[in-house]
C-alpha positions in Angstrom: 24.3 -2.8 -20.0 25.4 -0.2 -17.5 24.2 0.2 -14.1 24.8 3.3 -12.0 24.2 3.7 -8.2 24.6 7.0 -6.6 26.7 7.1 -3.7 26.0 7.0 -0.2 26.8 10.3 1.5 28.8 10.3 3.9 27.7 10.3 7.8 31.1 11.4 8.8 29.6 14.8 10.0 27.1 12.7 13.0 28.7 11.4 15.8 28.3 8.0 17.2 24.8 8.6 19.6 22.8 10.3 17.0 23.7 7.2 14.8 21.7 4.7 17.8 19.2 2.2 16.8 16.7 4.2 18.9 17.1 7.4 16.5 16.6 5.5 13.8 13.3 5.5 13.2 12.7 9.1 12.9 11.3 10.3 9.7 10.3 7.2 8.4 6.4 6.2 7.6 4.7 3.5 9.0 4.9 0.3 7.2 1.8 -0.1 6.1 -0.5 -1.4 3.1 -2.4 1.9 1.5 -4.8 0.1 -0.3 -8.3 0.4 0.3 -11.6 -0.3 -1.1 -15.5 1.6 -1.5 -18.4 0.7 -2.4 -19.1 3.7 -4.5 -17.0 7.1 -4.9 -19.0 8.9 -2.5 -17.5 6.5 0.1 -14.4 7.0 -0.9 -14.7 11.2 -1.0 -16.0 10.6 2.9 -13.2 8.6 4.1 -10.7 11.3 3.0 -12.7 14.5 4.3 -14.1 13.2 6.8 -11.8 10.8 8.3 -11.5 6.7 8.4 -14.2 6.6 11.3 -16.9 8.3 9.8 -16.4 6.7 6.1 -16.0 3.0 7.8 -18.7 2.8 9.9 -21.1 2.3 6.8 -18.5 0.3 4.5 -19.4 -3.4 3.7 -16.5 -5.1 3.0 -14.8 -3.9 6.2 -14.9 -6.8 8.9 -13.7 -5.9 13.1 -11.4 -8.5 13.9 -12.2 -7.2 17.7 -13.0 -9.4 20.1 -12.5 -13.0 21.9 -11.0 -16.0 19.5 -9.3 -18.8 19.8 -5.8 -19.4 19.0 -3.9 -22.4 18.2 -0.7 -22.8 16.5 0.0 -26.2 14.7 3.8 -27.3 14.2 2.8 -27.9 10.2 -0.3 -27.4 8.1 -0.7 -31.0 7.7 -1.1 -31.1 11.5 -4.3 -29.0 11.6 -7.6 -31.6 11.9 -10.0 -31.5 9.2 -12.9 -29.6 9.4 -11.3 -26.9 11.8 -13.2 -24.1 9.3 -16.6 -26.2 10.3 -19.2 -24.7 12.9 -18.8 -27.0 16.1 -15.5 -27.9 15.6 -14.1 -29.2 19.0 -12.0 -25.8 20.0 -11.5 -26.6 23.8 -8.2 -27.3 24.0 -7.6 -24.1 22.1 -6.5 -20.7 24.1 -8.4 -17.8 24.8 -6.8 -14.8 22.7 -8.6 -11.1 22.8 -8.3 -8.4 19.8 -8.5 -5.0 19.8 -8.3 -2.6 16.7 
């Protein structure tokens, strides 16, 4: 088996400031997941012509995570009580957390 790996070119040519961690992100994408889903492909033809906004406003299987929760952050899963999923679960010594899109 044979591997080959091109090699790097050289950076010899940049000096040392445009080599900075700040610079570094230039030309590079947002990290990000591209998949989505539709209900149908006239959904799908909407979100891309018209934009996310007008295509998501009707989708169903989009959910806002906007809004007032409450947080809490257990040391290991076997700490978290059971029946935290359950309505009236005792939150209050939770914190307030807000979340916006």
């Amino acid at each position: 088996m044979c591997l080959a790996v091109p090699r790097a070119p050289s950076l010899s040519h940049l000096s040392r400031s445009s080599l900075s961690s700040t610079t570094s992100i230039h030309h590079r994408s947002k990290a990000h997941v591209p998949l989505r889903t539709f209900d149908d492909p006239a959904q799908a033809l909407a979100y891309f012509s018209k934009g996310p906004a007008a295509a998501l406003a009707s989708r169903k299987r989009v959910l806002s995570l906007n809004g007032a929760w409450r947080f809490k952050l257990y040391d290991q899963p076997e700490a978290v009580p059971e029946g935290v999923w359950e309505e009236g679960f005792d939150d209050g010594d939770w914190t307030d957390v807000s979340s916006q899109g």
